[in-house]
N, C-alpha and C positions, 0 to 999 in steps of 0.2 A: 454906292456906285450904280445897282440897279435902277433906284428911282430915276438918278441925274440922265440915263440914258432912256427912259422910258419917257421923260420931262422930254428929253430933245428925238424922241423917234414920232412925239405930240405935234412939234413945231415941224416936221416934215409931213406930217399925215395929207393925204392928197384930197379926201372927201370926209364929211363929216363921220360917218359910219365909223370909219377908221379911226376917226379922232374919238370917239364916242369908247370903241375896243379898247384902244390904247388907255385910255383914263379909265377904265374897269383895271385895270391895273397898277396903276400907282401904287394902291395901298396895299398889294403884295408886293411888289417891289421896296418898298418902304420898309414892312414886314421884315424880309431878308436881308436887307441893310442894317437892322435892328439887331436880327439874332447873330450879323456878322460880327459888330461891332463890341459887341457885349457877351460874346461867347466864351474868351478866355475868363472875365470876371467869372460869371454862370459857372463856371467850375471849378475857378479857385473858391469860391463862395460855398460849393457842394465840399469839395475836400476840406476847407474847415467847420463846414457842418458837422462833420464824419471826424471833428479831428488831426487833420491832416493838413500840414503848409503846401503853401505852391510850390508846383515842381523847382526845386534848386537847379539853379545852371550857373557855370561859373561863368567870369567876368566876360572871356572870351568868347562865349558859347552865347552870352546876351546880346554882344554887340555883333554877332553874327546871325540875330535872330533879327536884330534892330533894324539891320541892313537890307533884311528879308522886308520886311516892314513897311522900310523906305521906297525898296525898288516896287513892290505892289503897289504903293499911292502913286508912284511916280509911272509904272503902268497903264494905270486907269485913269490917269491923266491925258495921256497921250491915247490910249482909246477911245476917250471921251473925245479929245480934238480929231480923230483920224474918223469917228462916226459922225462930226458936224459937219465934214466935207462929202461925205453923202449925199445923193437927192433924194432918198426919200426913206419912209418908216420901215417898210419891209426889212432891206438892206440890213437895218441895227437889229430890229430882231429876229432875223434868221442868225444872226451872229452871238445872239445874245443867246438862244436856244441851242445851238450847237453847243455852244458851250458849257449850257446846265446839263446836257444828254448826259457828258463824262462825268462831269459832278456830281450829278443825280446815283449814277451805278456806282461809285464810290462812297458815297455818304449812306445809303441806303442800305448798306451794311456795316456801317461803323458802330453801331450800339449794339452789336453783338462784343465788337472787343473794347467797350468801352466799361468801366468801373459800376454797379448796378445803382448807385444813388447819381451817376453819371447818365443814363442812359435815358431820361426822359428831357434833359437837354439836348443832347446828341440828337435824338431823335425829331424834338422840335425845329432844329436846325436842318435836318435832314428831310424835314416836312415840308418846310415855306421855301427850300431847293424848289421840290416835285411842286408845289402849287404853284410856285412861278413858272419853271417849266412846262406845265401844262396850259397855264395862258397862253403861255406865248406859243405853245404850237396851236391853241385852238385861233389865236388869231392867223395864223399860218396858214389856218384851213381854210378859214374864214376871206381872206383876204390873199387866194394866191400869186406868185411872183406875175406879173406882166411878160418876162422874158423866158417865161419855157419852163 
């Protein structure tokens, strides 16, 4: 979802500079779409390293999970259409960083309560958080709002 939104804050960029910022980013954003995508494996793969099946949930609890699932794609769907009616690149990523702020202060402590052959996943996850996060507020900096 990262990338797709970094691809379309590309196609609003106003001056090349900007466009130049924003494409130093893609492939952290890519990055994070990666360890998003691939993080339940990442750990069901650790707990059978260690031994250990994936966490059991029963029937109901799956499709309550699934649901969870659904409504997330079907979120960043509609994100994705609400940021292309935007005019310009700022707008997505002040949006986009607000919102790793809270993820960043949460994740950044999850591999203290995370299982110890767990924790250098966790933590990679919790890493390309903060690296994106930090692009994007250096283009922030870089590139302040026009409106105040």
């Amino acid at each position: 979802m990262f990338e797709r939104c970094i691809q379309l804050a590309i196609s609003k960029a106003a001056t090349d500079g900007e466009c130049a910022a924003l494409h130093s980013m893609v492939a952290i954003a890519s990055e994070l779409d990666e360890q998003e995508r691939s993080f339940e494996a990442r750990i069901n793969a650790s707990k059978a390293a260690r031994g250990e099946g994936p966490t059991k949930v029963s029937k109901a609890k799956r499709q309550e999970i699934d649901q969870y699932a659904a409504d997330a794609t079907e979120i960043a769907a509609e994100q994705l259409k609400e940021f292309a009616a935007l005019d310009n690149a700022w707008t997505i990523i002040f949006a986009l960083h607000i919102g790793l702020e809270s993820d960043t202060k949460f994740w950044s402590k999850a591999h203290l309560k995370a299982h110890p052959s767990d924790t250098a996943i966790v933590q990679a996850f919790a890493d390309a958080k903060t690296r994106l996060r930090d692009a994007l507020a250096a283009y922030l900096r870089q590139f302040p709002s026009s409106e105040g």
